[in-house]
C-alpha positions in Angstrom: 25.4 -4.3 -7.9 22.8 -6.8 -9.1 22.3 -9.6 -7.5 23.3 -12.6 -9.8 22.1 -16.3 -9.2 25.3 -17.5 -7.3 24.5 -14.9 -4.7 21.0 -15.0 -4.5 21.5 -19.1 -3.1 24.1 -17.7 -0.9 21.6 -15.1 0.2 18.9 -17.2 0.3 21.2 -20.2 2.3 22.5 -18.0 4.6 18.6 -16.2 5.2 17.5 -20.0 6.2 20.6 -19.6 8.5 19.8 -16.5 10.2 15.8 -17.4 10.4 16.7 -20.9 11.9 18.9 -19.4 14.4 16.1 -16.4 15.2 13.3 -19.3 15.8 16.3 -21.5 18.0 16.7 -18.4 20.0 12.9 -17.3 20.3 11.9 -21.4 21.4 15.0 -20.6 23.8 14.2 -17.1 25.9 11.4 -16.2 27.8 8.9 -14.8 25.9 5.0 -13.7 26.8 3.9 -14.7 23.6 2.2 -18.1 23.9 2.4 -20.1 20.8 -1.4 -21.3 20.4 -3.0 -24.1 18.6 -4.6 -21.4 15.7 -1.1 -20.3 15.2 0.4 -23.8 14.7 -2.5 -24.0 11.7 -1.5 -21.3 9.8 -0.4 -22.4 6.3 2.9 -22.5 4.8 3.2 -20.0 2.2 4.9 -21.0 -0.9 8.1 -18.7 -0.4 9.6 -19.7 -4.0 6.2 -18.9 -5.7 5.6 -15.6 -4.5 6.7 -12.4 -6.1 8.8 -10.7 -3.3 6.9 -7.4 -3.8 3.9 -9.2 -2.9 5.5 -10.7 0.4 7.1 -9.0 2.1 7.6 -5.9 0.3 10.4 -4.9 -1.8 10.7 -1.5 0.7 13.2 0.1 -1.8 14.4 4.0 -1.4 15.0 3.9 -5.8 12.4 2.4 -7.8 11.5 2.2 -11.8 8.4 1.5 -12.9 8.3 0.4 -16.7 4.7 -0.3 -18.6 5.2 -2.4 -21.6 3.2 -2.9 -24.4 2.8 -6.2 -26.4 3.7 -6.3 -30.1 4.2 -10.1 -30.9 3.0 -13.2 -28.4 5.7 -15.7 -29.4 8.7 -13.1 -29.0 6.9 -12.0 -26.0 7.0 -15.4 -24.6 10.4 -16.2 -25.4 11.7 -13.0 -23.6 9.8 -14.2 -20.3 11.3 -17.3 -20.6 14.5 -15.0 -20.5 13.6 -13.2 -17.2 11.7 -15.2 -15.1 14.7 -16.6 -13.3 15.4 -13.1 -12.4 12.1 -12.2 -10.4 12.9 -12.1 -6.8 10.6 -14.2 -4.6 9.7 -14.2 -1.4 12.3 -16.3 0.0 15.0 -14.1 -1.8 13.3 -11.2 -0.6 12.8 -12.1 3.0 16.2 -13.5 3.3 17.6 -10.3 2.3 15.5 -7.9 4.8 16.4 -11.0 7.8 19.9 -10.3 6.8 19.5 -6.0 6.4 17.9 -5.9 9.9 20.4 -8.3 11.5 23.4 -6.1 10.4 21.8 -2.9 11.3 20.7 -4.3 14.9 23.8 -5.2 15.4 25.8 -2.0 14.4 23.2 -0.1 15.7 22.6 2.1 12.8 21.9 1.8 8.8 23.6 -0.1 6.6 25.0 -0.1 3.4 27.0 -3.0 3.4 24.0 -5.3 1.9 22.1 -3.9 -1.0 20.0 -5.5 -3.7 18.0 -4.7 -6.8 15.0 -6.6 -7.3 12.7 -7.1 -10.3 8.6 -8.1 -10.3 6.3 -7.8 -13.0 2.5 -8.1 -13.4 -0.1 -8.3 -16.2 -3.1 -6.2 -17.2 -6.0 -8.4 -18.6 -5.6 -6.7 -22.1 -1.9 -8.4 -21.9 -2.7 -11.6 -20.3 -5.3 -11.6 -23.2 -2.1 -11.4 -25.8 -0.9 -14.1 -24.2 -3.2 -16.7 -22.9 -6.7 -17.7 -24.0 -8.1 -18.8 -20.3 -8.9 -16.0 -19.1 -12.7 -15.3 -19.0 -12.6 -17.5 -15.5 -11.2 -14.1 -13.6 -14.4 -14.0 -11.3 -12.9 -10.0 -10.7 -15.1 -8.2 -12.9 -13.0 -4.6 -12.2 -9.7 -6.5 -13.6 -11.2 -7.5 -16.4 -12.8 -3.9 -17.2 -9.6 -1.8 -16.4 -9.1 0.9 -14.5 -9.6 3.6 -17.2 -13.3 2.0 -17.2 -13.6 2.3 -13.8 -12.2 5.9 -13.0 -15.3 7.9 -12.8 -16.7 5.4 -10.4 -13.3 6.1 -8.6 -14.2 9.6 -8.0 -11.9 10.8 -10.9 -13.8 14.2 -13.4 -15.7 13.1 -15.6 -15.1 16.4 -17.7 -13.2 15.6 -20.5 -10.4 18.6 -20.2 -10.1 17.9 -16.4 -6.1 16.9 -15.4 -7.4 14.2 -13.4 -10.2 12.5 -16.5 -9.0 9.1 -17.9 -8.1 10.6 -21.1 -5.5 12.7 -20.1 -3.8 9.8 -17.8 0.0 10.2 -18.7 -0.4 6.2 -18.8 -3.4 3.8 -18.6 -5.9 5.9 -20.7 -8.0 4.0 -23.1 -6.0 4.1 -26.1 -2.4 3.9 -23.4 -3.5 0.5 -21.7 0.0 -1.1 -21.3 0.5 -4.7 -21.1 3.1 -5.0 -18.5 4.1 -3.5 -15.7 8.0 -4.2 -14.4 9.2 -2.9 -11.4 12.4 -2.7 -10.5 13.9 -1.4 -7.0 16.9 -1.3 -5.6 19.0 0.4 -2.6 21.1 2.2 -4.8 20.3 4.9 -7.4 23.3 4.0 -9.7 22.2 0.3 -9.6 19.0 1.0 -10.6 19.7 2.9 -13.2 22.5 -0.4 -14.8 19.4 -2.8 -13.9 16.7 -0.8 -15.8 19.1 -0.2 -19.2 19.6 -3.9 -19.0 16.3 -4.4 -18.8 15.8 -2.4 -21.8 18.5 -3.8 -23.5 16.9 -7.3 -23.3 13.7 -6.1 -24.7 12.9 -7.9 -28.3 10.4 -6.4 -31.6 7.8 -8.3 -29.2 7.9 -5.9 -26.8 8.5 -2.2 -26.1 8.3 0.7 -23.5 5.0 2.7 -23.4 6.0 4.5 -20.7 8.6 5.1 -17.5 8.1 6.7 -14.2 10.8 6.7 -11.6 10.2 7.1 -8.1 12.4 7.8 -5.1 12.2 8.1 -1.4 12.6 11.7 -0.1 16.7 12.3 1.3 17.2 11.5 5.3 15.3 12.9 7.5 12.3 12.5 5.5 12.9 8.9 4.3 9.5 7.9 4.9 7.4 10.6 4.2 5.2 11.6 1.4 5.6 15.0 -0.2 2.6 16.5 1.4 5.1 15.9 4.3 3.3 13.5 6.4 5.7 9.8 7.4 4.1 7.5 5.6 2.8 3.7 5.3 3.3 2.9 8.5 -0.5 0.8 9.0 0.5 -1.5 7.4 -1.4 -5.3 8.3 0.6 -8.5 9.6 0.3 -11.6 7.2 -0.7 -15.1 8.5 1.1 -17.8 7.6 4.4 -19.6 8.0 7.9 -20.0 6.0 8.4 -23.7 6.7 6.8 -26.5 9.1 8.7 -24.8 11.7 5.3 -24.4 14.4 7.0 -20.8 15.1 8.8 -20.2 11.9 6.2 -16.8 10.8 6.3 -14.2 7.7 5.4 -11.4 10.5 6.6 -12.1 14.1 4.2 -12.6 16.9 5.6 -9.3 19.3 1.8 -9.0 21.5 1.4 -10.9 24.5 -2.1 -8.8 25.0 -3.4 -9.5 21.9 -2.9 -12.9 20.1 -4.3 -11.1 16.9 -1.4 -8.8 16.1 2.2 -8.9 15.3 3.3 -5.6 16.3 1.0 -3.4 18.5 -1.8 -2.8 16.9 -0.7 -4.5 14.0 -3.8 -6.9 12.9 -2.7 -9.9 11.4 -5.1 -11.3 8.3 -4.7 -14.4 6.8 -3.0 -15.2 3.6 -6.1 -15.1 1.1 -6.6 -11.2 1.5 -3.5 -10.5 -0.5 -2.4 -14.2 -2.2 -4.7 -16.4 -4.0 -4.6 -20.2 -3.1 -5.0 -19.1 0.7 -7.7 -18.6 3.7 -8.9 -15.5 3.4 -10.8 -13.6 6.3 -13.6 -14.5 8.3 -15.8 -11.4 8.6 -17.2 -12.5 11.7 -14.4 -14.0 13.4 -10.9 -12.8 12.8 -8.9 -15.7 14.6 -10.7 -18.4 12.3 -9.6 -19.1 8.2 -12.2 -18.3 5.9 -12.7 -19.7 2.4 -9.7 -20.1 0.3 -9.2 -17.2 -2.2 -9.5 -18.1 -6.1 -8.9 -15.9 -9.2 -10.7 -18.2 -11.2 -7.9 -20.0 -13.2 -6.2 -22.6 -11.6 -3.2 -21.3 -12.8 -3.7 -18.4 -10.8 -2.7 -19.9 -7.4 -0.2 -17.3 -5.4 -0.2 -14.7 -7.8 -2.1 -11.2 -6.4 -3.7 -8.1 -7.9 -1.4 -5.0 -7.9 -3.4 -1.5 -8.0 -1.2 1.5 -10.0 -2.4 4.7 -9.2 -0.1 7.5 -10.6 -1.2 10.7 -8.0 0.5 13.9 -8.5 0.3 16.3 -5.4 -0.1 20.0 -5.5 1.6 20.5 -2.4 1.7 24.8 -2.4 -1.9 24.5 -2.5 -1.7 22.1 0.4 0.0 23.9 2.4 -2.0 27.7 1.7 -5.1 25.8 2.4 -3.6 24.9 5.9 -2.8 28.3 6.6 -6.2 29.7 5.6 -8.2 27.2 7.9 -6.1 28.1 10.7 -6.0 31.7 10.0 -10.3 31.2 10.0 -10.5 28.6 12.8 -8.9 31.3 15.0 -10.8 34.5 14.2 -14.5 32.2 14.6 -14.4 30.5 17.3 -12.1 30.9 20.8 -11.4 27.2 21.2 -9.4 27.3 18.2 -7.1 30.3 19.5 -3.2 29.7 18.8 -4.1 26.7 15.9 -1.5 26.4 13.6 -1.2 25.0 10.0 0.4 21.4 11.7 -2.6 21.3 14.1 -4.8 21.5 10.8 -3.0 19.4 9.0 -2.8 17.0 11.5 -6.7 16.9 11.8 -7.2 16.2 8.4 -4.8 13.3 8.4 -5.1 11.6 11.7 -1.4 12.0 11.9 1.0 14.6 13.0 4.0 14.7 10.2 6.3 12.4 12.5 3.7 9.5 12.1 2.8 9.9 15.5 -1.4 9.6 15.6 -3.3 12.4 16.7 -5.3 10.4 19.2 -1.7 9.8 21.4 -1.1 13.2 20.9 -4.1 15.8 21.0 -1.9 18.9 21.2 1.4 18.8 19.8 3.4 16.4 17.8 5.6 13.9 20.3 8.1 12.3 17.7 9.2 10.0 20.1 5.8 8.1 19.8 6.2 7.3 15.7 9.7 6.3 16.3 8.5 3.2 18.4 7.1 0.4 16.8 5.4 -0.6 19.6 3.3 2.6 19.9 2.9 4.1 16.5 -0.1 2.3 15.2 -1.3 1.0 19.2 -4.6 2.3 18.9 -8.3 2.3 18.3 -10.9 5.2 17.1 -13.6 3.7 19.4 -12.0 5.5 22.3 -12.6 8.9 20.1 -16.7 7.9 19.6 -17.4 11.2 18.5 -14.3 12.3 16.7 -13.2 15.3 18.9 -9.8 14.5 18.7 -9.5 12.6 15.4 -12.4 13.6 13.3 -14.4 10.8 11.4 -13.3 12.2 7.8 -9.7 12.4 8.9 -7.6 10.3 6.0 -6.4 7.2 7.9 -9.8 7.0 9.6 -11.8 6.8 6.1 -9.3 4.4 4.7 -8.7 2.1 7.7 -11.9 2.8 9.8 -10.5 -0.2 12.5 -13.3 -0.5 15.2 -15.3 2.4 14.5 -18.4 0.9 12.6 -21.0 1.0 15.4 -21.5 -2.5 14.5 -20.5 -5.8 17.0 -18.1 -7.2 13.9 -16.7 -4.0 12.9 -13.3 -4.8 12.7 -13.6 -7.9 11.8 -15.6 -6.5 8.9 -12.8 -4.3 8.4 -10.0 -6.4 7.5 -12.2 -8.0 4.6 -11.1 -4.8 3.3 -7.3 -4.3 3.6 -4.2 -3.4 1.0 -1.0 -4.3 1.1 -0.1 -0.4 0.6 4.2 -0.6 -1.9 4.0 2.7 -3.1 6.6 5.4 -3.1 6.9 8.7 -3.7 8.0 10.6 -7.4 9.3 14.0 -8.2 11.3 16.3 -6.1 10.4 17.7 -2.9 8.7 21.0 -2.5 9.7 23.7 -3.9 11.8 22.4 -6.6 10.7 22.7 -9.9 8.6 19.8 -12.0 5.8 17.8 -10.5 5.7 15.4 -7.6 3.4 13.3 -5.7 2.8 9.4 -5.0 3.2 6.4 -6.8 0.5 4.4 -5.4 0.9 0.3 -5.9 -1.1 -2.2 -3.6 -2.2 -5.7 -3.5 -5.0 -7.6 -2.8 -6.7 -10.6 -3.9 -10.3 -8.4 -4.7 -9.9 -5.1 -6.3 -13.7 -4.9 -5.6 -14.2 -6.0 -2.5 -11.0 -3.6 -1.5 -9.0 -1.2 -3.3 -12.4 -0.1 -5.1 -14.7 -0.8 -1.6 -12.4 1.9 0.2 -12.3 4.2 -2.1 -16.1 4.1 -3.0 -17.9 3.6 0.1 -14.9 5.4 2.7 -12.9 7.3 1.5 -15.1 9.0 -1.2 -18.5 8.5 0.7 -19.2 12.0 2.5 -21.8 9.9 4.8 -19.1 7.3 6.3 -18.7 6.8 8.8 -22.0 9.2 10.1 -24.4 11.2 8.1 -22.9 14.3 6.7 -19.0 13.6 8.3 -17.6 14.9 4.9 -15.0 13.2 2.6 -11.6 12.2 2.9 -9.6 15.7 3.0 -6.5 14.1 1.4 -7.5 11.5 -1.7 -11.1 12.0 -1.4 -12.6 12.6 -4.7 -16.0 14.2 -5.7 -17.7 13.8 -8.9 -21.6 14.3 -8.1 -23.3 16.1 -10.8 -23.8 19.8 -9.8 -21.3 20.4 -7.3 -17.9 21.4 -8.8 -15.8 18.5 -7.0 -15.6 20.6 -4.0 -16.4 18.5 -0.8 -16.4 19.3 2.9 -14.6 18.3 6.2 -16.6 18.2 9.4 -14.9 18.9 12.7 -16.3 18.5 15.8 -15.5 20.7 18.7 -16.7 20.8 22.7 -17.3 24.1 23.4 -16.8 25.3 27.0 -20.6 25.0 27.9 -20.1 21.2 26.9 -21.9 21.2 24.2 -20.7 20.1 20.6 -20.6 22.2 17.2 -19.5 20.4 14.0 -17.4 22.8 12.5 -17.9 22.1 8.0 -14.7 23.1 6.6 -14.9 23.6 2.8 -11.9 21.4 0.8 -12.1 23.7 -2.5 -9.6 21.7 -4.7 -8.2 18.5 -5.1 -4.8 18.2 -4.0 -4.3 14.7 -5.2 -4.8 14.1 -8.7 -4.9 11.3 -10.8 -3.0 11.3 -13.6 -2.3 7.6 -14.9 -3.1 4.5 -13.6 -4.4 0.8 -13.7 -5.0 -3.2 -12.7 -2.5 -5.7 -12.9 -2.3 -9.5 -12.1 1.1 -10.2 -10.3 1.6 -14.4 -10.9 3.4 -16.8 -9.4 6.6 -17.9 -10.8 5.1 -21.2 -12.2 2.5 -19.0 -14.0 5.2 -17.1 -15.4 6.4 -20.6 -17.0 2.9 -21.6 -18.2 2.8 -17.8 -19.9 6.0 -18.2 -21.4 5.3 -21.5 -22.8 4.9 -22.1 -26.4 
């Protein structure tokens, strides 16, 4: 069912509701949680501004993606003037996930009683350029350029006939640069598919479909994994900032008594600016304090967000034989790896057994139970693990979200200058069906420099982060140096029984993640959807 007008106020009145209610109870019950003065000084977020994708996250099992291409401004503009009221916002969104979790609390299981299908859209500068004439003020030099123009610093081949080159992107190539990029989500498959052919339907001569990717969650009990089989997206940071003047009234609750920096355990909170222009953004010295307000450039600008597309296709068979190999090897060369298996591998390389549960709260064996709490899934540092015996430095969610482990006195403060808000979701069937599969990557962030492209460059790509010679990123790590085939190596340490330590360099042949379409968007508010769509 979409969600028309009449029931997104009802929604929206009866989220207000159900949020007043929560923050009535919460000022009411005991709680270790002391409100401080920091937290009464976040800002209010402009909930009816904000593309719901954005904040909080659309979290949809059944999405569309569809990349337009621009063919006339004015008709253009007069079919945005036609579906801006139908972009969800925050407020819509947020209202709809308070009601969602309410329901399923209170039954005690999941729900289908409340569904939606929501609809965002975002710009590339070639189609903001069809559009506006402002727009040399972008101070983001990597929007501007495009992502095609930035792939082989990205790690992609540079040879010409290689899958994963910028020519051969399926969409986003040089001469495939779309304009637009809708996305449209929803909890039902069915509904999806009615709200994309309307979608379609509406499109004038101004406008037409380059290209269209669905993606879907894997079924139950793999709902939140990725197809390499590994539950995914759970690091995900808390946002600063509050829904009203309410002192308590917060877009992520505040569930840490031990550490007023997090919602969740081990959930850091950043402020606003990271992901939303208009904002504070971090201080890289001092988490708890604002930094300077986030600007695009164009005034205009003010609570729209950068949106990453990466389209990644997966070779999961060639995964999962190299897991098997390494163990196979591990076992026959050296005794402390005796009785190894292809999870233990796999789970080295990630960081993660395939539950979610981290490595570091489970050295031997998966223990499901952990991932399944929120309150001890993502509770944890790598500076107890200095020297990466347990989770190795080159493990994925240790290149791409490094936490504490800089060797430096602001390291993770430092960090979070760095984050994504991580929306993607995975396409194709699950292995071994037929047809490709893999990951349809979408984050946001207010610097695709000073993040998306920072952690891929100088992490996740950099064999020398976070030590000398730790290797690359086993899972998206990419390697294009002149000379050396884009094969790339994993170091694992081991303590041997006489105490000493041998770092073990595991050879990662082929890439297993492959690019195959991709590019920058600009996400706006909704009043720079109306000053877009005006004549």
């Amino acid at each position: 069912m979409r969600i028309d007008d009449s029931f997104v106020d009802e929604l929206t009145t009866f989220g207000r509701e159900l949020r007043h209610f929560l923050l009535g109870f919460l000022d009411n019950k005991e709680t270790d949680v002391e409100i401080t003065d920091n937290f009464c000084n976040e800002p209010i977020l402009e909930v009816n501004e904000i593309q719901g994708n954005v904040l909080p996250g659309f979290n949809k099992n059944y999405q569309t993606l569809l990349f337009l291409k621009i063919n006339s401004k004015e008709l253009t503009k007069s079919w945005l003037r036609q579906v801006q009221p139908q972009i969800a916002t925050l407020e819509e969104v947020f209202a709809f996930n308070a009601t969602y979790k309410a329901i399923r609390k209170r039954r005690g299981a999941h729900t289908e009683t409340v569904q939606a299908t929501w609809i965002n859209i975002a710009f590339t500068f070639d189609g903001l350029k069809k559009l506006t004439g402002d727009l040399e003020q972008f101070f983001d030099l990597a929007f501007k350029k495009g992502m095609h123009d930035r792939s082989i610093l990205l790690g992609d081949p540079a040879e010409r006939n290689a899958e994963g080159n910028c020519n051969n992107w399926l969409i986003g190539s040089p001469n495939q640069v779309p304009d637009i990029i809708l996305i449209v989500a929803s909890d039902n498959k069915d509904k999806l598919a009615d709200e994309v052919s309307k979608v379609g339907s509406s499109l004038n001569e101004g406008l037409r479909i380059m290209f269209k990717q669905h993606g879907e969650a894997p079924p139950e009990p793999f709902r939140s994994h990725e197809h390499f089989g590994f539950r995914d997206g759970i690091s995900q940071p808390g946002i600063r900032g509050r829904l009203s003047d309410n002192p308590t009234d917060f877009l992520t609750l505040r569930e840490n008594p031990q550490n007023p920096n997090q919602g969740k355990p081990g959930q850091d909170l950043l402020w606003p600016g990271e992901f939303v222009f208009g904002y504070p953004r971090q201080d890289p010295t001092d988490p708890l304090k604002p930094g300077p307000i986030a600007e695009a450039g164009p005034s205009w600008a003010r609570n729209g967000s950068f949106l990453v597309f990466r389209r990644l296709r997966q070779d999961v068979e060639g995964f999962r034989n190299f897991l098997q190999t390494v163990a196979t090897e591990l076992a026959k060369k050296n005794p402390e790896f005796a009785g190894i298996t292809p999870e233990k591998v796999g789970a080295k390389l990630m960081g993660r057994w395939p539950s979610g549960t981290p490595i570091l709260s489970a050295p031997e064996a998966d223990i499901p139970s952990i991932a399944e709490n929120s309150n001890t899934d993502n509770n944890f540092e790598f500076g107890e693990d200095a020297l990466g015996l347990v989770c190795p430095h080159a493990a994925h969610i240790r290149k791409a979200y490094p936490r504490d482990d800089l060797n430096r006195k602001s390291s993770e403060a430092e960090v979070q200058t760095h984050r994504l808000l991580r929306r993607g979701i995975p396409f194709g069937k699950p292995y071994p069906a037929s047809g490709e599969r893999g990951l349809l990557f979408l984050a946001y962030q207010t610097s695709i420099e000073r993040q998306f492209e920072f952690v891929t460059r100088f992490w996740i790509n950099n064999p020398d982060f976070r030590d000398s010679g730790d290797g690359y990123d086993p899972i998206v790590g990419q390697n294009n140096r002149e000379g050396e085939k884009r094969s790339r190596t994993f170091v694992l340490p081991i303590r041997n029984a006489n105490g000493s330590i041998d770092k073990i360099s595991i050879e990662l042949p082929n890439d297993w993640v492959i690019p195959t379409g991709g590019g920058y968007f600009f996400a706006p508010s909704l009043s720079a959807l109306k000053y877009l769509a005006a004549n």
